[in-house]
VEXBATOR-372973 format. One record per residue: x, y, z of N, C-alpha, C in turn. Coordinates in steps of 0.02 Angstrom, whole numbers, plus 50000, padded with zeros to 5 digits. Layout:
XYZXYZXYZ...
This chain:
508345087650620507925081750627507595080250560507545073650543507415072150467506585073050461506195073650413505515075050395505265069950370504685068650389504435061550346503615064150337503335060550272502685061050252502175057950284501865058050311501435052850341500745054050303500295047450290499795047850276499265042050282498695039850288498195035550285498195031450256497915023250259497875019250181497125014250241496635018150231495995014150267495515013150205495075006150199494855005450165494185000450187493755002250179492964996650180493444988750163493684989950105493924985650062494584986050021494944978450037495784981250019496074975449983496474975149936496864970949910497574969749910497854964449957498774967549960498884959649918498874960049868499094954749826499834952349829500064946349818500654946749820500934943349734501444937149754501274933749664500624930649635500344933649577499844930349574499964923849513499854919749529499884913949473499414906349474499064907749433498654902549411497954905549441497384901949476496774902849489496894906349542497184906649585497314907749659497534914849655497384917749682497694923749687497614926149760498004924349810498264924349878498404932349890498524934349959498674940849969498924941950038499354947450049499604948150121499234951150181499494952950215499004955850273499164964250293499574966750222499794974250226499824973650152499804983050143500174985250075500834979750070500914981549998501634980749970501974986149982502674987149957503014993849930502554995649874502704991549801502664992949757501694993449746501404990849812500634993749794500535002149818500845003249866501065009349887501215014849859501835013149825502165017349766501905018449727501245011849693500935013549652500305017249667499915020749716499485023849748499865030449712500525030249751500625038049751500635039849688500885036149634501125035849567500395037749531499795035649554499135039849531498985045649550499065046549591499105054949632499545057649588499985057249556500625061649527500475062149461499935057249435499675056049366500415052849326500925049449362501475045549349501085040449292501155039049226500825033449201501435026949185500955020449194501475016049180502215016749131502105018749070502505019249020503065023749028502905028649092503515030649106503955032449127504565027849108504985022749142505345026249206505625034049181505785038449220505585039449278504855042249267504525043049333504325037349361504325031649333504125025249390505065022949441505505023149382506165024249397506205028949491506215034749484506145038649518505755036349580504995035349573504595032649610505215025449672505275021149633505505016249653506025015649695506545023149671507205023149702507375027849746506845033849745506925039549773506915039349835506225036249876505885036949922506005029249969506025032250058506025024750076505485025550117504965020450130504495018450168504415013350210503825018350271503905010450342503145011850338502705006650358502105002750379502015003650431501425004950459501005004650540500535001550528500414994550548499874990250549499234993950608498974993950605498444994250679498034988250656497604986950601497054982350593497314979050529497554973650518497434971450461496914970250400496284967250442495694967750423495654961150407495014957750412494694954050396494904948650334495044942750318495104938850282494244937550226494294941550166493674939950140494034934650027493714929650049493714928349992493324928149940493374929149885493034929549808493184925949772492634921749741492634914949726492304920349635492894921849574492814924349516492744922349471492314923449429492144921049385492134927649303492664925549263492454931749198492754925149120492284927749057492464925049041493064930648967493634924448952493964928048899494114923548831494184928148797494444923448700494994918048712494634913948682495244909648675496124912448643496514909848659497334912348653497524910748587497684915748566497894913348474498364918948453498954916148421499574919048421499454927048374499864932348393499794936848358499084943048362498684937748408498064942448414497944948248480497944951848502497774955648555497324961848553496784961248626496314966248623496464972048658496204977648620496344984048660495924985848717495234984148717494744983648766494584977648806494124978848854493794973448858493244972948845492764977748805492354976848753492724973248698493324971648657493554970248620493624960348635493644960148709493724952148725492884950948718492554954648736491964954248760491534948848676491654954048626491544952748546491834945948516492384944248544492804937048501492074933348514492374931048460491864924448461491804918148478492404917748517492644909948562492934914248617492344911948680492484915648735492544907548773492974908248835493114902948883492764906948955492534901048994492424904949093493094902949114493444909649156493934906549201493804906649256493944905149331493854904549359494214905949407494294910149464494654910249517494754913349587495074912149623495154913449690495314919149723495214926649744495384931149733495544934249801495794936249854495894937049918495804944649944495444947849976495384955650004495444953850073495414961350101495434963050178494974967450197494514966050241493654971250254494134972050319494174980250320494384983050381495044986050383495454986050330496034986550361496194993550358496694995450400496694998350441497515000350430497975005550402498805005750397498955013650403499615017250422499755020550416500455020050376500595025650339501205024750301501655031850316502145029150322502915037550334503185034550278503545042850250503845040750193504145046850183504865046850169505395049650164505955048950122506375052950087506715055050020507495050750046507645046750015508365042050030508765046449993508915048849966509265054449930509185061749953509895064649919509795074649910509425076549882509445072949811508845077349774508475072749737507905070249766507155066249759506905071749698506455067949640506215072449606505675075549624505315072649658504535077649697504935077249766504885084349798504775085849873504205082149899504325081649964503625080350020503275085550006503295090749999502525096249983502495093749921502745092949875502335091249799501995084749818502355080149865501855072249862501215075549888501445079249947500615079749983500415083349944500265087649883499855090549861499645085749811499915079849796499765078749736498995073049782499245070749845498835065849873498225072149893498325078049893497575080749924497375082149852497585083149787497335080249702497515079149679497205071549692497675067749645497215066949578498145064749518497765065449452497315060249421497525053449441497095048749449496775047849524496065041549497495875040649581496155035049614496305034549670496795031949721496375026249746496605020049749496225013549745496785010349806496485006949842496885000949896497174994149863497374993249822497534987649781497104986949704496584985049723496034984549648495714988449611495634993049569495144996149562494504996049600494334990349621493514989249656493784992049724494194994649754494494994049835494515000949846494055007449834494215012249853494455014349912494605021049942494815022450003494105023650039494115022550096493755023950151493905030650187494365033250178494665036450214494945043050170495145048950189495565052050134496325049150175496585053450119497355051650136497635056450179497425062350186497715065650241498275068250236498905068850191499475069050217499755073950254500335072950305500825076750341501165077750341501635082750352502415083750342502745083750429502785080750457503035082050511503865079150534504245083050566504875080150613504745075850643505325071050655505305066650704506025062050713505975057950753506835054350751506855048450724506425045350719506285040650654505685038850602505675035650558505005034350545504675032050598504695025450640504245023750678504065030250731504325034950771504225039450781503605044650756503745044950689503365047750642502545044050642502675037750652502065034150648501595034150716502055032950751501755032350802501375039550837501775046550815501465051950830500635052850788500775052150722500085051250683499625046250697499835039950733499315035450777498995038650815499415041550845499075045450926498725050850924499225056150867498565062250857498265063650783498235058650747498285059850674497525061050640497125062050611496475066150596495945059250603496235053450587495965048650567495815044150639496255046050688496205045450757495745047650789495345051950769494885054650808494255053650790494085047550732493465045450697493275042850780492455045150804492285039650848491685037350840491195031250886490905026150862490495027350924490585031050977490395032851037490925037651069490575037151139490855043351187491545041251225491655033151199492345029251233492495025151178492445025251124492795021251078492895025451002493225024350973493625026050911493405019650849493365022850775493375017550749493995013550724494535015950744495125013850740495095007950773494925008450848495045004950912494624998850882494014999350865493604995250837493844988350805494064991750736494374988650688494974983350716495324986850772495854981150801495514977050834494784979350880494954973050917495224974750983495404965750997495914967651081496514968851058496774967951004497494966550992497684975450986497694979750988497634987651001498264989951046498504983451100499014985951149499864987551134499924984051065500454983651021500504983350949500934988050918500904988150843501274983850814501304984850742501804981150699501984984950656502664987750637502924992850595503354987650547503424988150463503494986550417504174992850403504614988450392505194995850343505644991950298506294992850261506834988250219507124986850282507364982450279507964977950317508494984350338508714988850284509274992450300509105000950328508545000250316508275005450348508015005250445508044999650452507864996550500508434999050579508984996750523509684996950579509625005250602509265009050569509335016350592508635019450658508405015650685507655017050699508095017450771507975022450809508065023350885507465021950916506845023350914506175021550963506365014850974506105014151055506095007751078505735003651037506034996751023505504992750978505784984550993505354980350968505614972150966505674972050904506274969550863506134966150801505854957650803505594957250778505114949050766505424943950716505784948950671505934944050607505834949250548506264944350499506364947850409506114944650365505664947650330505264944250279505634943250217505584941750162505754940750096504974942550057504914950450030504504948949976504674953249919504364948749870504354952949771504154958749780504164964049782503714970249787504094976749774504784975549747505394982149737505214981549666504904988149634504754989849540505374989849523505204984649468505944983849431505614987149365505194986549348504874989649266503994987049274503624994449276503034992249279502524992049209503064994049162502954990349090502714983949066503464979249119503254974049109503104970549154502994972549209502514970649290503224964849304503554968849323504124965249345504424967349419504524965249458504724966549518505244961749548505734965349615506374963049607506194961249700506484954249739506594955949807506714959349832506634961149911506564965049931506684963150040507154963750064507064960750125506834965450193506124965250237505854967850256505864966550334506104973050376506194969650448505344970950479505184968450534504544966850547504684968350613504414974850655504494977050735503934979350757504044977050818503564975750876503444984850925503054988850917503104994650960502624994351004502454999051062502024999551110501645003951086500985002151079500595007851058500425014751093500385021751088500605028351129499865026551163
């Protein structure tokens, strides 16, 4: 029976950004992959520049999503200001923008989630992945950087918890850590959970996130809903480049 990682992604405060361009900076109602990958990629002290280990990161491992709460729609109306654009020049800080002496206000639109609420399984698509599941989970109980929900400002709420457990699929996997998982047992009273909270009425059914081709393998009873299209597969996080990515979207009964 195959092994999968399971672990937490709860946060006061969350950022699932998607393309950002121009003032607007819009966002989804879950992690990305590649915000994901990049969580773990601080835990591992993985740094951008290299290429290998982001390589690795990207190709090694496949991952599915457990929605319970999305969380809250909160917008940020931003304001910072920076140097005007002049060819050949670039700052190493932002004390360094801070000093120019022709500073501009920009202005813009910035999108979080108060509440949300995800579980993540995650498992090795290959023989030989360069970190094992015990090296991920050790690296998530210390990690070498600190572990942020999208933004720097978005810490965790939550630890990460991770697990190594059997099961017959990821959703399987998820759905067992729904039901008995550490973070399951936060309560708010003597009949409610803060899990339960955070959903709401909507609590009676999940939504599991995986690749399109990973999908065709899932035995637990489930509805598929539909396939998304998003940017979020690391193509080079050098140059913040990312490649499509097609995402099936299923319907489970919550345990």
């Amino acid at each position: 029976m195959p092994r999968f990682l399971t672990f937490a992604l709860v946060a006061p405060l969350a950022s699932f950004g998607g393309i950002a361009v121009g003032e607007r900076r819009s966002g989804w109602d879950r992690p990305a992959r590649s915000a994901v990958l990049g969580l773990l990629g601080a835990c591992l002290g993985v740094e951008r520049e290299d290429d290998a280990g982001q390589e690795s990161l990207a190709g090694d491992y496949a991952l599915a999503l457990l929605c319970q709460a999305p969380g809250l729609l909160l917008a940020d109306y931003h304001t910072a200001q920076v140097p005007s654009a002049a060819r050949g020049r670039r700052y190493a800080t932002r004390a360094a923008e801070l000093a120019a002496p022709e500073r501009n206000t920009v202005l813009s639109r910035r999108d979080y989630r108060s509440g949300a609420w995800h579980l993540a399984a995650l498992w090795p698509r290959g023989e030989a992945p360069r970190w094992t599941l015990e090296e991920l989970a050790a690296a998530m109980r210390r990690p070498a950087f600190v572990p942020c929900l999208g933004r720097k400002s978005c810490p965790l709420g939550l630890p990460l918890a991770p697990t190594i457990d059997e099961a017959p699929d990821a959703v399987a996997a998820l759905l067992a850590r729904h039901a008995g998982g550490p973070e399951a047992r936060l309560a708010l009273g003597p009949r409610r959970t803060l899990r339960d909270a955070l959903a709401g009425a909507g609590g009676r059914s999940l939504t599991v996130t995986l690749d399109e081709a990973e999908a065709e393998r899932i035995v637990t009873p489930h509805e598929s809903l539909r396939t998304e299209r998003r940017r979020d597969q690391p193509r080079s996080r050098r140059r913040w480049q990312f490649d499509l990515r097609e995402e099936r979207v299923l319907r489970v009964a919550a345990p």
